[in-house]
C-alpha positions as CSV (number, residue, x, y, z in Angstrom):
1,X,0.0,0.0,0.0
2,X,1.3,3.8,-1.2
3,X,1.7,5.6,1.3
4,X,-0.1,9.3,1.4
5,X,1.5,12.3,-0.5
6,X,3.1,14.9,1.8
7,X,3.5,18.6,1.9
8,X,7.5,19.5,1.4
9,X,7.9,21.6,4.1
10,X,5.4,23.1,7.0
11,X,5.5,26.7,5.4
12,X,4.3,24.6,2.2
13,X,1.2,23.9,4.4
14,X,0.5,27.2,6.1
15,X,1.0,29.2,3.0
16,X,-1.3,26.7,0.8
17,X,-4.0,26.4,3.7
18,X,-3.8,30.8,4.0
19,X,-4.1,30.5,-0.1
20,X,-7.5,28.3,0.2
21,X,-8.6,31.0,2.6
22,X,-7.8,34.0,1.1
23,X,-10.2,34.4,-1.6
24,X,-12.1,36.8,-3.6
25,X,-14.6,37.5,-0.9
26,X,-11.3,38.7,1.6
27,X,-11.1,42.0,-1.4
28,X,-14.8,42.6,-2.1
29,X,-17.0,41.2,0.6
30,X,-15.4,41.8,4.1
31,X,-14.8,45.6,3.9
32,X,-18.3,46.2,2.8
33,X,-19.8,43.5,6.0
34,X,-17.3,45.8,8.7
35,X,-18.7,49.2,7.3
36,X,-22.0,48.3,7.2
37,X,-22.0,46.5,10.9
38,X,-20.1,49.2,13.3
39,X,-17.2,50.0,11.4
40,X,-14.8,50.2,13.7
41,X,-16.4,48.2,16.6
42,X,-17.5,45.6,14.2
43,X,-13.7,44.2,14.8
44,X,-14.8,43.1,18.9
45,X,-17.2,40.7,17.4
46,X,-15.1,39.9,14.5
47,X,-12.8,38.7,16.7
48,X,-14.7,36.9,19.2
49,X,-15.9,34.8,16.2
50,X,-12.4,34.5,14.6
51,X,-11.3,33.2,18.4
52,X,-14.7,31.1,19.3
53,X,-15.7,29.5,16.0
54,X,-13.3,30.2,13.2
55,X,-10.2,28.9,14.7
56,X,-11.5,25.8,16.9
57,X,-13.3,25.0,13.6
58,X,-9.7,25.1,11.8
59,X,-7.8,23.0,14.5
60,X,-10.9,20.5,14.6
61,X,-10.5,20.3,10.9
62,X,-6.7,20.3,10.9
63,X,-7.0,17.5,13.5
64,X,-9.3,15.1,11.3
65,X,-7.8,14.8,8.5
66,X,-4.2,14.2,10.0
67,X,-5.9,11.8,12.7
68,X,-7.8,9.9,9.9
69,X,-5.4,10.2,6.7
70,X,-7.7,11.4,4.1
71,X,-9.7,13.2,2.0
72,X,-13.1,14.2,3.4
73,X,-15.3,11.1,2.2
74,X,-12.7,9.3,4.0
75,X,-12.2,11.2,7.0
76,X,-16.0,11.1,7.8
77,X,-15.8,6.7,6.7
78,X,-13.0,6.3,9.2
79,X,-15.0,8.4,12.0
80,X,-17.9,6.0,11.6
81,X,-18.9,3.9,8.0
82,X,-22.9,5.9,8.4
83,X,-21.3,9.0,7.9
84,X,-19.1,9.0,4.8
85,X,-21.8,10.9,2.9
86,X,-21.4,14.7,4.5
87,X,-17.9,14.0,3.3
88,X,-19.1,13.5,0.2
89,X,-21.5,16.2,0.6
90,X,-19.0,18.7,1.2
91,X,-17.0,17.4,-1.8
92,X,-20.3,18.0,-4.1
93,X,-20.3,22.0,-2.3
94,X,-17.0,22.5,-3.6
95,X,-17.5,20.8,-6.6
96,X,-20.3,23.0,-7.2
97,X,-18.2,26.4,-6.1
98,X,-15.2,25.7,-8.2
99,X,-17.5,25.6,-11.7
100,X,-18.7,29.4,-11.2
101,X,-15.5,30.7,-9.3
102,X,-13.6,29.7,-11.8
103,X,-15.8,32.2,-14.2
104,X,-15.0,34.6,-12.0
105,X,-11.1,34.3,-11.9
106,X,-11.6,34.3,-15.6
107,X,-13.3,37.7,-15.6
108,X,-9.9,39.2,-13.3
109,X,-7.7,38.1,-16.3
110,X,-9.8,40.1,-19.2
111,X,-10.1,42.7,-16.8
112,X,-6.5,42.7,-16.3
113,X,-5.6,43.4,-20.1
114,X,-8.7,45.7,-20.4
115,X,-7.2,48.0,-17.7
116,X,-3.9,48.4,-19.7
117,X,-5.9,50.9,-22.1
118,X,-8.8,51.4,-20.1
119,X,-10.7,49.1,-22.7
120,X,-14.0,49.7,-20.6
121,X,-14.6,53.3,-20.8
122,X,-16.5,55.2,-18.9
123,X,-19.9,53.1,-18.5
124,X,-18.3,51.0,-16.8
125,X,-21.3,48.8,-15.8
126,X,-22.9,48.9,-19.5
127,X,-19.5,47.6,-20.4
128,X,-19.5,44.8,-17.8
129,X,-22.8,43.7,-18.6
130,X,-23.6,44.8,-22.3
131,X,-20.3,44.8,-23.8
132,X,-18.4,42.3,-21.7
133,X,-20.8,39.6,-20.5
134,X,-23.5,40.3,-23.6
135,X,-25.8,39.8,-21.0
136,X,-28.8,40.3,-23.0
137,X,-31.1,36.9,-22.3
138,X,-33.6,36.7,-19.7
139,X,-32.8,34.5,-16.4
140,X,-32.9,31.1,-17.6
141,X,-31.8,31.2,-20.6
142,X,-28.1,30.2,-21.5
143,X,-27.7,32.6,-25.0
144,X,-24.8,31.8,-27.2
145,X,-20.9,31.0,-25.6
146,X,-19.1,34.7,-25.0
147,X,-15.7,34.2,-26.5
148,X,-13.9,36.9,-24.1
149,X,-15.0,34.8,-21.2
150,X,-14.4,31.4,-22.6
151,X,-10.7,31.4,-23.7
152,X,-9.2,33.0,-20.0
153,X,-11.8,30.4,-18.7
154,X,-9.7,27.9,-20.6
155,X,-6.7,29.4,-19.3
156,X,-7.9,29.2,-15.7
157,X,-8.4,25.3,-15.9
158,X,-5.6,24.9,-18.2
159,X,-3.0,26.3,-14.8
160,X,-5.2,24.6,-12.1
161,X,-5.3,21.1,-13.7
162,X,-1.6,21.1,-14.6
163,X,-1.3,22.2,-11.2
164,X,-2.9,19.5,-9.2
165,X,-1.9,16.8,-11.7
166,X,1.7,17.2,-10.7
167,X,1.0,16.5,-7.1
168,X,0.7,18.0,-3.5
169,X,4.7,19.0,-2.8
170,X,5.6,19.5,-6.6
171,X,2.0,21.3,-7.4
172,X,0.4,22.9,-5.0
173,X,3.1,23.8,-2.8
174,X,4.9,25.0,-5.3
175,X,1.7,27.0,-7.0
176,X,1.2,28.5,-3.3
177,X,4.9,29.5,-2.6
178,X,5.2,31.6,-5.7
179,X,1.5,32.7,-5.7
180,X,0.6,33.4,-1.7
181,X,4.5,35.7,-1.1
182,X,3.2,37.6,-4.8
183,X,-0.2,38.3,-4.1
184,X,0.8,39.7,-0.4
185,X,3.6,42.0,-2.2
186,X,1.3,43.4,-5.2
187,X,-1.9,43.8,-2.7
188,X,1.0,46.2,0.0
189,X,1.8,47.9,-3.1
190,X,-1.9,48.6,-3.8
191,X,-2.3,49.7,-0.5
192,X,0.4,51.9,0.2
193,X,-0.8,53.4,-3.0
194,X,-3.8,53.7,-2.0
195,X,-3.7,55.6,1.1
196,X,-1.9,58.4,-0.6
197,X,-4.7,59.3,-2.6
198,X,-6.9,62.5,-1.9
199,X,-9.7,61.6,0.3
200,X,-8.0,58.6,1.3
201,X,-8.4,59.3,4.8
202,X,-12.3,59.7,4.6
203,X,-12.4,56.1,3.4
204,X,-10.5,55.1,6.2
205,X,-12.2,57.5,8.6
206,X,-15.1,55.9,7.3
207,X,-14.3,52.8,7.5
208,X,-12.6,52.3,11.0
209,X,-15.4,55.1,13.1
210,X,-17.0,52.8,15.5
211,X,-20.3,52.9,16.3
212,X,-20.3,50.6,19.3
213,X,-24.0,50.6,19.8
214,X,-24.1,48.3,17.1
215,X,-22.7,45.6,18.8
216,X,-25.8,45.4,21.0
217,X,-27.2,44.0,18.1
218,X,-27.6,40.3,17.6
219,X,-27.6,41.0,13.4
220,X,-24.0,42.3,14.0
221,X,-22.3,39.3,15.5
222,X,-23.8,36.5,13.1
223,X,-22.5,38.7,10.3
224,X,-19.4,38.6,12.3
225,X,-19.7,34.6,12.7
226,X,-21.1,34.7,9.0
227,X,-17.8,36.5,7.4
228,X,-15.2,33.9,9.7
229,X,-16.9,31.2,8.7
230,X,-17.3,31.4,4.9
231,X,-13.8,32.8,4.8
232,X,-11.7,30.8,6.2
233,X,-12.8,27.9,3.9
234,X,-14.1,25.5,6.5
235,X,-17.2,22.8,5.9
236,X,-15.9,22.4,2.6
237,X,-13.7,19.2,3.1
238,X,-10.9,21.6,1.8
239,X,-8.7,21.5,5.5
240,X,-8.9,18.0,6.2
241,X,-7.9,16.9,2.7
242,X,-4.9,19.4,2.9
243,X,-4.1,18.6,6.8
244,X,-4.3,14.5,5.7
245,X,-1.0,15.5,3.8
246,X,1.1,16.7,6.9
247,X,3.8,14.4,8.7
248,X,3.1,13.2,12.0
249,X,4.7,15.7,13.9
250,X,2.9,18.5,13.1
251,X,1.9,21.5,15.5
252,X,-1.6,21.7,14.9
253,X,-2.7,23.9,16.7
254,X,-0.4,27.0,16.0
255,X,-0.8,25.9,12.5
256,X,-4.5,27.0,12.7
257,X,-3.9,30.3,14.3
258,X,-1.1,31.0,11.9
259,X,-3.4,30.5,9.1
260,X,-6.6,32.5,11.1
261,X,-5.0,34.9,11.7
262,X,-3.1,35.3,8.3
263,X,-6.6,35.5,6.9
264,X,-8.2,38.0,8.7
265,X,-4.9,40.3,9.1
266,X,-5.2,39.9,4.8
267,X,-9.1,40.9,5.4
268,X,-8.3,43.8,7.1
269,X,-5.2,45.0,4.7
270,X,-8.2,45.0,2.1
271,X,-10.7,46.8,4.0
272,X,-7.7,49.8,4.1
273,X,-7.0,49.5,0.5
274,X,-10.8,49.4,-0.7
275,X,-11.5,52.6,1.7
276,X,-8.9,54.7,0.7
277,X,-10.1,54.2,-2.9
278,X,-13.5,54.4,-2.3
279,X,-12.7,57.7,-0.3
280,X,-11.2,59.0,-3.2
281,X,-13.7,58.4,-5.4
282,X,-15.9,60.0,-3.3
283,X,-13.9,63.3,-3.2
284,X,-13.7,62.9,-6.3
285,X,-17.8,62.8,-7.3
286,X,-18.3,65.2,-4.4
287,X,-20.2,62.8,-2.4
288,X,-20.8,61.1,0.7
289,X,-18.5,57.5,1.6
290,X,-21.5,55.9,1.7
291,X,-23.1,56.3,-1.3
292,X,-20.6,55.0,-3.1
293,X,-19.4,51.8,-0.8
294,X,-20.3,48.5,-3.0
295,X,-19.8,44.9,-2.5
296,X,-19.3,41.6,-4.7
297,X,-19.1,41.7,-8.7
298,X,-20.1,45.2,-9.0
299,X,-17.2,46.7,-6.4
300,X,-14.6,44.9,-8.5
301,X,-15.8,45.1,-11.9
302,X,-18.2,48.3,-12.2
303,X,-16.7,50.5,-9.2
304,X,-13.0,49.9,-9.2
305,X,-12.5,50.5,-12.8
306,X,-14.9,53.8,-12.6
307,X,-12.1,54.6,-10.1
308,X,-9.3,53.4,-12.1
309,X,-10.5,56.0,-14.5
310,X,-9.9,58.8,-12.3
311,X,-6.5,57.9,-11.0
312,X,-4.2,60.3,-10.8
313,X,-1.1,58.5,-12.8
314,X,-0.3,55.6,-14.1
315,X,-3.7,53.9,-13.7
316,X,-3.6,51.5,-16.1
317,X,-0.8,49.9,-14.0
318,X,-2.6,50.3,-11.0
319,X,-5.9,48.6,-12.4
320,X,-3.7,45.4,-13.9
321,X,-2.2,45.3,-10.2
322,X,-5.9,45.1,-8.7
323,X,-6.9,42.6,-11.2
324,X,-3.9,40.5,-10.6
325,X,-3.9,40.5,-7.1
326,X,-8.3,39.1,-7.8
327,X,-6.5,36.8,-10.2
328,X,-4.1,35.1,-7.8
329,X,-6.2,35.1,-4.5
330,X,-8.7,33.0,-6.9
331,X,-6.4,30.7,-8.0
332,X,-5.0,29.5,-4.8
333,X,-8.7,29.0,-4.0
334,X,-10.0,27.2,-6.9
335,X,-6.9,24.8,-6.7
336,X,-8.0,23.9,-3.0
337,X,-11.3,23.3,-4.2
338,X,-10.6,21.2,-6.7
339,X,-8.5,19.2,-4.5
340,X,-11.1,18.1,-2.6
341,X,-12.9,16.7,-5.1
342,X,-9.5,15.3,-6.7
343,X,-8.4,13.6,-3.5
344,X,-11.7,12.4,-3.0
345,X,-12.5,10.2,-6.0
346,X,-8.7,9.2,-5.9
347,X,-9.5,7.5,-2.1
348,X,-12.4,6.2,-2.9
349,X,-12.1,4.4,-6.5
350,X,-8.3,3.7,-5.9
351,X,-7.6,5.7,-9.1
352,X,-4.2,7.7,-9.8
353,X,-4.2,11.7,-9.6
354,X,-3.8,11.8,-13.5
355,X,-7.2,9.8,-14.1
356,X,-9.1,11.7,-10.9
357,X,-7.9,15.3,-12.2
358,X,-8.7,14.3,-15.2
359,X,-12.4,13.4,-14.5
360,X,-13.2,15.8,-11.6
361,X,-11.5,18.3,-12.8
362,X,-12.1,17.7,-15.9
363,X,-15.9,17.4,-15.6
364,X,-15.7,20.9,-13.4
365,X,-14.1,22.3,-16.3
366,X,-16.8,21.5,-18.6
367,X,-19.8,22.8,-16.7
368,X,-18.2,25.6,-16.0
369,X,-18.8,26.9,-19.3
370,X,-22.5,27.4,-19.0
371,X,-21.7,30.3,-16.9
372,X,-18.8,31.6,-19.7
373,X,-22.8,32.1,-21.6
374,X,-24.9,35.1,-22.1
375,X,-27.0,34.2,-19.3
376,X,-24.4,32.8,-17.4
377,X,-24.1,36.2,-14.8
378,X,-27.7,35.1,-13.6
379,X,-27.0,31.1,-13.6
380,X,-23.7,32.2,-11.2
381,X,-25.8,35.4,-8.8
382,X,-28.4,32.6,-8.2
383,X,-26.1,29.1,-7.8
384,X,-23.3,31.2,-5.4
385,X,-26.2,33.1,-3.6
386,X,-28.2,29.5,-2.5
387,X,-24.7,27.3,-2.0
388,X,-23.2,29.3,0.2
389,X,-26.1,30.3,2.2
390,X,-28.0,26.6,2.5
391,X,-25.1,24.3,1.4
392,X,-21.9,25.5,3.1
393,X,-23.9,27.5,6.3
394,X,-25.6,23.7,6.6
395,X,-23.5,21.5,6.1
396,X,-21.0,23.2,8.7
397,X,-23.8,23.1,11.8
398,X,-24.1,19.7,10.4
399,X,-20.5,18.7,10.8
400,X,-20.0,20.1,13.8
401,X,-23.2,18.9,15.6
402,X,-22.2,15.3,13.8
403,X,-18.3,15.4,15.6
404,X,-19.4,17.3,19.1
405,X,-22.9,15.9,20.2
406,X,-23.7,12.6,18.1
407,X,-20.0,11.1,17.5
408,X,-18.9,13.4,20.9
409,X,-15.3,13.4,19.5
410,X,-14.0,16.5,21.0
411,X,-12.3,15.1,23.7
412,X,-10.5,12.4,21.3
413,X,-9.6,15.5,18.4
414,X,-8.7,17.6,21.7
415,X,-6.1,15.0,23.1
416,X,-4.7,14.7,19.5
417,X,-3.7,17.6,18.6
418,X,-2.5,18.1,22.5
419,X,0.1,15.6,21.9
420,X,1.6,17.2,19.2
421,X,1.0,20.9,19.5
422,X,3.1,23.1,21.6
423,X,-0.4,25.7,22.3
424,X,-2.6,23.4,24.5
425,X,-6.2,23.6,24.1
426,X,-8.0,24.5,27.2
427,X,-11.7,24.7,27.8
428,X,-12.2,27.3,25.3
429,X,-12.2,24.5,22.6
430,X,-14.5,22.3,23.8
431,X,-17.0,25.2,24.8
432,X,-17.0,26.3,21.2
433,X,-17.5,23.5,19.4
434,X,-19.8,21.7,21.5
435,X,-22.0,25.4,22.1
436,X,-21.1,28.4,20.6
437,X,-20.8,27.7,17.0
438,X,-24.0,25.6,16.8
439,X,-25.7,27.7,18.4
440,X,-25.2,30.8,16.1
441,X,-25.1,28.6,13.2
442,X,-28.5,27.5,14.2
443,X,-29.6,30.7,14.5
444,X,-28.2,32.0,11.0
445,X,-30.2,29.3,9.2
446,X,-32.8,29.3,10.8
447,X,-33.2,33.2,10.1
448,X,-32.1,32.8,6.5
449,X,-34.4,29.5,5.9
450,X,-37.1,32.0,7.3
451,X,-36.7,34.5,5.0
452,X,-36.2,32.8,1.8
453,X,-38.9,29.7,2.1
454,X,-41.4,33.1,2.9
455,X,-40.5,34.2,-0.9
456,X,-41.4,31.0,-2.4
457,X,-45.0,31.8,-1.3
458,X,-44.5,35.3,-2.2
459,X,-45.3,37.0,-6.1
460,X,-42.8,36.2,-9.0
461,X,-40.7,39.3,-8.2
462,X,-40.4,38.2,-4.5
463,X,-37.3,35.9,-5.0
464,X,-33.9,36.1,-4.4
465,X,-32.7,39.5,-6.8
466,X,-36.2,39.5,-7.7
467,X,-35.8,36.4,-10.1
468,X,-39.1,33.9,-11.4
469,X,-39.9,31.5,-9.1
470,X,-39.2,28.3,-11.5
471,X,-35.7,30.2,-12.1
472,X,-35.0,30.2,-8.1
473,X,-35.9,26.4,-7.9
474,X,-34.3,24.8,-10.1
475,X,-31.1,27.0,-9.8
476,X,-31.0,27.7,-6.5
477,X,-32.8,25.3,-4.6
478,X,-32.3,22.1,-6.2
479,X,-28.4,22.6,-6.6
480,X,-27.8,23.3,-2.5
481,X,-30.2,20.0,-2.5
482,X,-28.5,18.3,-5.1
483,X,-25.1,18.3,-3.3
484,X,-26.6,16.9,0.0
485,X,-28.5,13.9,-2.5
486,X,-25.7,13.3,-4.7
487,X,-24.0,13.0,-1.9
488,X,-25.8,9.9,-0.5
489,X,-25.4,8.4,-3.6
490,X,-21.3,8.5,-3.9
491,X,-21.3,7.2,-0.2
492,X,-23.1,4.0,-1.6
493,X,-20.2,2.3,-3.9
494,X,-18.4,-0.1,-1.9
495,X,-14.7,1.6,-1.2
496,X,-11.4,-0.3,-3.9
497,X,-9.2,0.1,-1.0
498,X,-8.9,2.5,2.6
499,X,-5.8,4.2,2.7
500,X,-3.7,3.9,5.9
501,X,-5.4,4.9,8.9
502,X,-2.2,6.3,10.9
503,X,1.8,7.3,9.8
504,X,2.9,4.1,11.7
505,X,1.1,1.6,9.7
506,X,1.8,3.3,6.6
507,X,5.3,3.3,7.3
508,X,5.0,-0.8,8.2
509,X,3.4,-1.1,4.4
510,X,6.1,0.6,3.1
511,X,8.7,-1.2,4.7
């Protein structure tokens, strides 16, 4: 029997683990969420998630997969044969996630040559969506294939694939020690730019003023919990497949807080950059901060380049810096997702990376291209909007529920990583897992199940972005549903062969 593929070196690990974190939604999503939740004060409950959920989640993560030696179907088999299907389940999730981020990453690179000349003009958001996009169907409808989305997309799979086909320590590592150090450099030169722009400091003013009564509201921390836990790239099987490739000494523990904290000091780094450019815009347009603070697509790709117009010097080098910096934060993301699916079917069916990159990847790859269509923008709002809200959100109260109150193995992942961590975990772990996080997970479902079952029984225009309601179901709906059932249905296939449950023993089979 092989024995499993191991990282090269433990910064190999830290800086590939930080790189599945750090994603798109560090630049455009977490600067909006802290302005629009306190500002300032929204950082206390920030980090009383970051230190109560997001990290205990990491190290319980971390923990499995170097405990059980595999991916996440395997992981979840080894912890008990009835639950290999949420391993399976998360696997489908980030299946599911990697077909429309990859899009995304796609968009960054055509954005990046288009800044060179300032190919979009100034309608920038008739350019994203007319020009760009040809987004000129109605939702539902896929149009005709958009060739300036299609060939980066192409591009995109071509550098992941290649990537993950030549391995964990020759492919990823390697992807993650050139891609992680470059990204951090381009995104301090951003910054420092940045904050030397006129009105610069009204962004930031803007963006760091506390309002502490706001964290008397219950709203403010689960957007707190809600922005640790989707991006630190936990419940998708993505840590335990990367942790099942440590050796067996490995210091778990400051391993997780190295990489939680890596994320969020990166989240906050973007935060300054976005509001010292937003600040200048605003000085710029002779309005209020807040009327010009945007989130998602339309903050990188309608407000950035309106803002790239109006730099003073050298914007065009400025705008393919932004755009690189989206470019390689995706990257590192996509190629953790798609190891998770990789590693997955490689466990499972005995199969050799080659053939399993070949066919998950490969079969990502392909889907993908519906959203590379002229309808595609609404196929990708609607599939990202109800996967991460009702598959990831979900599946994580389900995981943790499954390991702390029906398996009750916090005790057992506890005295794990104990006895090979130099930080001891106290009774801070325990009372997160086994309380806290359910709890507030619990409670962010139960309020977003609430609101979004109440449209279904609502008019047409009710939905999510005001879409039809046959639109909603079958896009939204049955794909966070269709993970969960198609995962029940890998976990049925009787298992070619279980990788080695422990270093010792695979050691004994390779001797």
């Amino acid at each position: 029997m092989e024995t499993r593929s191991q990282w090269g070196t433990r910064a190999g690990f830290i800086l590939a683990a930080i790189g599945s974190a750090v994603g798109l939604g560090n630049i455009w999503r977490f600067p909006a969420v802290a302005y629009e939740n306190g500002g300032g004060a929204f950082f206390i409950p920030y980090l009383f998630a970051l230190l109560t959920a997001g990290i205990p989640i990491l190290i319980m993560e971390f923990t499995m997969g170097h405990k059980y030696r595999g991916s996440g179907p395997l992981t979840y088999k080894k912890m008990n044969k009835k639950t290999e299907f949420i391993g399976w389940w998360a696997v489908f999730v980030a299946f599911i996630i990697s077909t429309y981020y990859s899009v995304i990453i796609a968009w960054a690179i055509s954005y990046a040559f288009f800044s060179v000349n300032l190919s979009w003009g100034s309608d920038t958001e008739g350019f994203l969506f007319k020009d760009y996009l040809n987004n000129t169907v109605d939702p539902g409808q896929a149009g005709s294939m958009v060739p300036g989305v299609l060939l980066p997309l192409i591009v995109v799979w071509g550098i992941v694939l290649f990537t993950l086909y030549r391995g964990v320590k020759k492919g990823i590592e390697i992807a993650n020690r050139i891609f992680i150090p470059l990204l951090a450099f381009i995104f301090l030169i951003i910054v420092v730019r940045a904050i030397t722009l006129p009105g610069a400091l009204e962004g930031l003013q803007a963006f760091f003023q506390p309002d502490f009564s706001s964290i008397l509201s219950g709203e403010v921390w689960v957007a707190a919990y809600g922005q640790i836990f989707f991006s630190l790239s936990i419940a998708f099987a993505i840590m335990i497949t990367y942790s099942s490739y440590l050796p067996e000494k490995s210091d778990i523990t400051n391993n997780a807080f190295i990489t939680g904290f890596g994320n969020s000091s990166f989240e906050l780094l973007a935060g300054i950059g976005v509001f010292s450019v937003l600040g200048f815009m605003a000085t710029q347009s002779g309005v209020a901060v807040d009327e010009v603070v945007s989130d998602g697509v339309g903050l990188a790709f309608v407000v950035f380049p309106a803002i790239i117009n109006e730099f003073p010097g050298l914007n065009g080098l400025f705008g393919f810096l932004f755009f690189a910096s989206l470019v390689l934060a995706g990257v590192t993301s996509l190629l953790s997702l798609t190891e998770t699916y990789v590693a997955g079917l490689s466990d499972k069916f005995k199969i050799s990376r080659g053939r399993s990159v070949l066919f998950g990847g490969g079969l990502a790859a392909i889907i993908s291209l519906l959203y590379a269509t002229q309808g595609g923008l609404y196929f990708l709002d609607t599939v990202d909007y109800f996967i991460n809200q009702f598959g990831v959100a979900l599946l994580g109260l389900v995981e943790v529920i499954l390991v702390a109150w029906i398996l009750r193995l916090v005790k057992n992942l506890r005295d794990h990583a104990d006895a090979i961590s130099d930080i001891k975990l106290g009774w801070w772990f325990p009372l997160s897992i086994n309380v806290i996080t359910p709890v507030v997970l619990g409670y962010m479902l139960y309020d977003l199940f609430r609101l979004n079952i109440m449209k279904l029984f609502d008019t047409p225009t009710g939905n999510y972005s005001g879409y039809p309601d046959a639109f909603i179901l079958y896009s939204g709906w049955f794909v966070a549903a269709g993970a969960l059932v198609f995962g029940i249905l890998m976990s049925i296939p009787k298992w070619r062969s279980v990788s080695e449950t422990s270093y010792s023993s695979a050691k004994k089979e390779a001797k």
